[in-house]
C-alpha positions as a printed Julia matrix, in Angstrom:
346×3 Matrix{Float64}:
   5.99    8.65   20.2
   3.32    7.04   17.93
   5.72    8.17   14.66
   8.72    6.77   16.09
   7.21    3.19   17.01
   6.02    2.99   13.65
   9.26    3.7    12.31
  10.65    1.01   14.64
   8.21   -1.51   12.87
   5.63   -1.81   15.61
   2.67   -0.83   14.08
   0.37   -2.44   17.0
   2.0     0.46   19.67
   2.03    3.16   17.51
  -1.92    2.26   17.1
  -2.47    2.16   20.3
  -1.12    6.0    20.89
  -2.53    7.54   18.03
  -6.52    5.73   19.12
  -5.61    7.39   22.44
  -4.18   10.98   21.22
  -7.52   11.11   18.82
 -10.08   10.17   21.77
  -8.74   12.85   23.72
  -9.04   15.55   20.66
 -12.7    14.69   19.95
 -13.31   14.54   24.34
 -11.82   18.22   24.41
 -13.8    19.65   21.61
 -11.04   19.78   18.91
 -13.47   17.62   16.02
 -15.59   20.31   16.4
 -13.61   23.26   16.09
 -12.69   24.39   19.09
  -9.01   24.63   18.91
  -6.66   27.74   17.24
  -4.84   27.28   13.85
  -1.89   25.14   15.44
  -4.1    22.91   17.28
  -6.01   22.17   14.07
  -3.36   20.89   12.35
  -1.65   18.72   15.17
  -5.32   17.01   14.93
  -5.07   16.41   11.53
  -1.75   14.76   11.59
  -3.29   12.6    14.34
  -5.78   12.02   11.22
  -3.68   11.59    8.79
  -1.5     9.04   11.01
  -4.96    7.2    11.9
  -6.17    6.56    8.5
  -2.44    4.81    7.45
  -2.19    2.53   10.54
  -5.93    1.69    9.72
  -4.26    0.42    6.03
  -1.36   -1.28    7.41
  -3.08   -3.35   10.01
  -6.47   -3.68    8.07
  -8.75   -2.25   10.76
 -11.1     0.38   11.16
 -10.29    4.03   11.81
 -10.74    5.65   15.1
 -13.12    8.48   13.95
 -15.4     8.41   11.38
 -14.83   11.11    8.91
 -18.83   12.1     9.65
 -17.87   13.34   13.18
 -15.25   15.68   12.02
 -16.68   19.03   11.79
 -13.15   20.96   12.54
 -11.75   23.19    8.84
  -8.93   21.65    6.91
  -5.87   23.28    7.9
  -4.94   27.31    6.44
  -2.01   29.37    6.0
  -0.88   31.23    8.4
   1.89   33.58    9.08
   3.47   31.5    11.96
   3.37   28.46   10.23
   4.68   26.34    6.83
   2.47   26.35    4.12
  -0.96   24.16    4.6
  -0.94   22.65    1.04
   1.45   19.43    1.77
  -1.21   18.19    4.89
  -4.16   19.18    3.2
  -2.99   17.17    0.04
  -2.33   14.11    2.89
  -5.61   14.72    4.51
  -7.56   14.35    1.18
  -5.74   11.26    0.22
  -6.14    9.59    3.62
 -10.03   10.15    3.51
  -9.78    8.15   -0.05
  -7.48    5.51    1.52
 -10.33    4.95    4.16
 -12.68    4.85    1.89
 -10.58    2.17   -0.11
  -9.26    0.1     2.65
 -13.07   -0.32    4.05
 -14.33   -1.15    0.37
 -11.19   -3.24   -0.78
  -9.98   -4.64    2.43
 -13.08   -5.97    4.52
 -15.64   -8.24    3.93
 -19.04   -6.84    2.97
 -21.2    -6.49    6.18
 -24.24   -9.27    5.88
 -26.48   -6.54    6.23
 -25.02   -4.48    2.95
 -27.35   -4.81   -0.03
 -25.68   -5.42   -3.51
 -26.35   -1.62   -4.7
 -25.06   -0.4    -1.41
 -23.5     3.22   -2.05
 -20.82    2.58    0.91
 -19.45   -0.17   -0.8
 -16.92    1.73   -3.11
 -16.45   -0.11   -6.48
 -13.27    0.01   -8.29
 -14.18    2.21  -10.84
 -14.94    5.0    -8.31
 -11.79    4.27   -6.17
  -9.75    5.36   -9.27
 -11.95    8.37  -10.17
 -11.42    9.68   -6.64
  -7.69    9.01   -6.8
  -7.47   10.6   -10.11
  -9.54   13.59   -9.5
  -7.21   14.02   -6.1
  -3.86   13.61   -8.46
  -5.51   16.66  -11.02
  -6.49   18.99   -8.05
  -3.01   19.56   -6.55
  -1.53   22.74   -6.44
   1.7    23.41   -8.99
   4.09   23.04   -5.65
   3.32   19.61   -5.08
   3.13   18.16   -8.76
   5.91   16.38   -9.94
   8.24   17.34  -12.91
   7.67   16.49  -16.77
   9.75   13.56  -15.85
   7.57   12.13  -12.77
   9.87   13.45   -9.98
  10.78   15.73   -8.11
  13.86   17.22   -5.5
  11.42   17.5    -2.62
  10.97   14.06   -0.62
   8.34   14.87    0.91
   6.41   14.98   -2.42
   7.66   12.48   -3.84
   6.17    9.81   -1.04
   3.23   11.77   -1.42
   2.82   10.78   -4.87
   4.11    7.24   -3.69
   0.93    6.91   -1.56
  -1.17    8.11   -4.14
   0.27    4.97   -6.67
   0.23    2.81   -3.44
  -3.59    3.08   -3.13
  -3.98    3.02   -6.94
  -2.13   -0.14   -6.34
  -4.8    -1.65   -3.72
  -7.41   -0.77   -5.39
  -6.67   -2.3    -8.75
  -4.25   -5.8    -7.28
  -7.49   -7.9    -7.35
  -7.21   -7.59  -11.34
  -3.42   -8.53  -11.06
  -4.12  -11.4    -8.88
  -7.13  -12.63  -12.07
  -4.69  -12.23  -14.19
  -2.16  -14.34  -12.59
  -5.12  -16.9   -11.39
  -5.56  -17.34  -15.22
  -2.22  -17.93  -16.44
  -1.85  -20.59  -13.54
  -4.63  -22.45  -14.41
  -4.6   -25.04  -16.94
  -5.23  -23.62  -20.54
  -8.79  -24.21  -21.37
 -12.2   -22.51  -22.15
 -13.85  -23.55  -19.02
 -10.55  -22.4   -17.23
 -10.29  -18.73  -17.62
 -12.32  -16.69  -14.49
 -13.11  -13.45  -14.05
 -13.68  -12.28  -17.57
 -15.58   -9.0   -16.45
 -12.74   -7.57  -14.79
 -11.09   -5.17  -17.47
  -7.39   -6.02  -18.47
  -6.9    -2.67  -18.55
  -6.96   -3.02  -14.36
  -3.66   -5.23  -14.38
  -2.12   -3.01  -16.72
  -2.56   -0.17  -15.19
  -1.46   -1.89  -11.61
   1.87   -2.53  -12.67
   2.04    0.62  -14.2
   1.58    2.36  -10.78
   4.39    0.12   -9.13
   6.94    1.27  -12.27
   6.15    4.7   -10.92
   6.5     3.96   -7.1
   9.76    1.86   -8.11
  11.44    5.35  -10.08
  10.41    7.45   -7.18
  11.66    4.7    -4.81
  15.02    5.03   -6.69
  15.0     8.75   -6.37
  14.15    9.22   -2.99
  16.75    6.76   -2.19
  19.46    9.02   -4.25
  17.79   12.0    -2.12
  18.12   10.51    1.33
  21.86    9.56    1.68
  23.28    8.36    3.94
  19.88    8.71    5.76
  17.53    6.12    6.3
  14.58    5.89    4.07
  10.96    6.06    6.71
   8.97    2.91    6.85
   6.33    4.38    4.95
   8.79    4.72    1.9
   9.98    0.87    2.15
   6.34   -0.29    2.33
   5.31    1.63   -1.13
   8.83   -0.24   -2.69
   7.73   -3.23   -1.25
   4.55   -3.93   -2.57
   5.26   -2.34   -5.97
   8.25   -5.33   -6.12
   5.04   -7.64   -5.24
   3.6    -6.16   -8.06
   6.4    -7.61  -10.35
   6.74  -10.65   -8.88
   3.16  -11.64   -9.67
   4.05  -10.49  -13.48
   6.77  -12.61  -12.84
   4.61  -16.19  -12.37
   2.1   -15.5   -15.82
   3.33  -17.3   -18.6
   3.44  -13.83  -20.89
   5.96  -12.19  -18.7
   8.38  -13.04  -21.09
   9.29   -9.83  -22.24
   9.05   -8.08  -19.06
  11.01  -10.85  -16.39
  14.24   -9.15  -17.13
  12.89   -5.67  -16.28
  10.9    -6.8   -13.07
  14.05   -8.69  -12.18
  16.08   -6.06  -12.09
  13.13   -4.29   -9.6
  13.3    -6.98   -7.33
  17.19   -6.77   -7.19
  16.86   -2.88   -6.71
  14.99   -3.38   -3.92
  17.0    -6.06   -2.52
  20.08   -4.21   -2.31
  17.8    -1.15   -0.65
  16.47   -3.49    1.7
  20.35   -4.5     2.52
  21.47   -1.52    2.98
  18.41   -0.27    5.2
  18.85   -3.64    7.36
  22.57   -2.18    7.93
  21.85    0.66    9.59
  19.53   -1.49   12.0
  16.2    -0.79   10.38
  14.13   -4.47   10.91
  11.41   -3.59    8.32
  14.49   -3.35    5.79
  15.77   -6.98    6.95
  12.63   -8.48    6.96
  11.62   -6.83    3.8
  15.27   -8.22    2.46
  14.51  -11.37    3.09
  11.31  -12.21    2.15
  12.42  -11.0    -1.12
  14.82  -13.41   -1.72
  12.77  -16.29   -1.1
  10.25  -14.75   -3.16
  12.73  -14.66   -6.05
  13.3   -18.16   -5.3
   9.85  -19.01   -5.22
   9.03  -17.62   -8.66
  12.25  -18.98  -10.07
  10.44  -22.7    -8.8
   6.98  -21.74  -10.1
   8.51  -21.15  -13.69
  10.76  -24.08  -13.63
   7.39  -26.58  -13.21
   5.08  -23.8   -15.41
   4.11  -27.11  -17.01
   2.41  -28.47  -13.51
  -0.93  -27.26  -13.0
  -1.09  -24.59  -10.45
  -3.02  -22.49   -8.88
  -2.44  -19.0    -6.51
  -3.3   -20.71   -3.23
  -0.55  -23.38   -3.73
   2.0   -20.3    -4.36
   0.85  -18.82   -1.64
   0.55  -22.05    0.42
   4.77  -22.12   -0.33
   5.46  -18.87    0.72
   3.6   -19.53    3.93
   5.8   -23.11    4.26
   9.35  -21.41    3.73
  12.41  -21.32    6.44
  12.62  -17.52    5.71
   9.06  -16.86    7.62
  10.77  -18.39   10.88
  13.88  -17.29   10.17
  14.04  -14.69   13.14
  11.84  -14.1    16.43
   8.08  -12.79   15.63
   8.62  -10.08   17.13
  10.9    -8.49   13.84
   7.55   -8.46   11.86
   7.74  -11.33    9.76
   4.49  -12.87   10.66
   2.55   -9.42   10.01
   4.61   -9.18    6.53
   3.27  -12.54    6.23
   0.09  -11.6     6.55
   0.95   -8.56    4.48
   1.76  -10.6     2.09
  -1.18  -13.57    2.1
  -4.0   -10.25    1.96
  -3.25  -10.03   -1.6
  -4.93  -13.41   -2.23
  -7.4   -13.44    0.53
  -9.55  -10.61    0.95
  -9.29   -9.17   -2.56
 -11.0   -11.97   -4.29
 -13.94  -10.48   -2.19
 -13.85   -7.34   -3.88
 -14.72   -8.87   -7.2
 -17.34  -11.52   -5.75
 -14.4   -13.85   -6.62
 -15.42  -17.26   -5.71
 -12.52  -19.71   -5.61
């Protein structure tokens, strides 16, 4: 039930089962053990399904992975092989770890040197470490893809997080090609440009596997999951899209942003709201950019961008109920609580 309201784009229901399906594991004894092979890894799809709505709604998990004491799942005659949901499990622990570190304010109580507070440096190690540990069945091919779906959004989750944990250097980088051109202006110098480089680069690869599992799925609809990783990688290149050295690369993230348009479009036709939503925010987007560019001359800054995206028809478009105001929010998270990441003070 939980999977299929999150596929019909209400995130705040499908939370709502999967907090009640884990309470009732850990009441019965299943976080510590007591459960057969089966059992174990219905429980860690509960996990596994925990840990993402935690990311998409910005909250905290049900379960701390401290009172989990139950094995990671094993092969077993009777059932498929354990490798794809132990590969999910151990990225979901590093997406907790992320979303707490990247996504909420640190506690008043946290000290500077604070262990729990993951820096960004470590967020990547962990990812990267994950990414070399796989096992050859769930690597991709020479040519970053692969025939299987099901791997290839696994990867996609893997560049999502990659994504969230390196944005705040995207959003410095755009902050400083707003601003106007001076010695005083430029902020954030100790944040490495290698950070927004290597951003966009994970959004190129989320965009190539979007287009493939696309090409894999037809006439199926692509899950929700799949259209969130497209979607924020096309945020990605609309961000590129607003510095004044995107020169070179407007046509290419153009042509992203009209890729997923036209996925969005055809996703909306078959009655999937995320898709529509997700269409049309993109459009006005595009617009948006197209308006930044046109005044580049004006000072700006991010907050007035933002401030315009927040202003346009398109958010009020349809009811609220369609998800526009939490893709709003969706949205608005890449200026707000990042900054905090970085001890950004704007």
């Amino acid at each position: 039930m939980a999977f299929f309201l999150l596929e019909s784009d209400r995130k705040e229901a499908a939370s709502v089962y999967i907090s009640v399906a884990v309470r009732l594991s850990a009441a019965l004894g299943v976080t510590q053990g007591f459960v057969e092979e089966r059992g174990k890894r219905i429980f860690w799809t509960l996990y596994v399904l925990d840990r993402w709505l935690s990311y998409l709604l910005g909250r905290p998990p049900t379960i701390l992975d401290e009172a989990i004491q139950l094995p990671l799942p094993a092969d077993a005659p009777s059932l498929p092989p354990a490798a794809g949901l132990k590969a999910h499990i151990s990225l979901s622990r590093i997406s907790g770890q992320i979303v707490s570190s990247q996504l909420y304010h640190p506690s008043p109580w946290r000290q500077s040197g604070d262990d729990s507070v993951l820096s960004t440096d470590t967020a990547i190690s962990m990812l990267d470490q994950w990414l070399h540990s796989l096992p050859q069945s769930l690597r991709l091919s020479p040519e970053g893809l692969s025939n299987d779906a099901a791997t290839c959004m696994l990867h996609m989750h893997h560049n999502q997080l990659n994504i969230l944990a390196l944005r705040p250097s995207l959003l410095s980088m755009v902050k400083n090609s707003l601003l106007p051109q001076s010695p005083s202006s430029s902020v954030h110098s100790n944040i490495p440009p290698s950070y927004a480089r290597d951003c966009l680069a994970a959004a190129e690869r989320n965009m190539r596997l979007g287009r493939h599992v696309a090409t894999l799925h037809r006439p199926r609809r692509l899950l929700h999951t799949g259209l969130h990783f497209i979607f924020n990688a096309v945020l990605c290149f609309f961000l590129q899209s607003l510095t004044a050295s995107a020169d070179d690369g407007s046509s290419a993230a153009a042509r992203e942003v009209k890729f997923a348009i036209e996925l969005f479009d055809r996703e909306a036709q078959t009655g999937n709201m995320y898709g529509m939503t997700c269409s049309r925010v993109l459009q006005e987007l595009q617009s948006l950019a197209s308006r930044v560019q046109n005044r580049s001359a004006t000072p700006m800054d991010v907050d007035q961008v933002f401030e315009e995206i927040g202003q346009s028809p398109a958010w009020h478009a349809v009811p609220e109920s369609s998800g526009d105001a939490a893709l709003f929010d969706e949205v608005v998270s890449w200026m707000e609580k990042d900054w905090a990441a970085y001890n950004m003070d704007l």
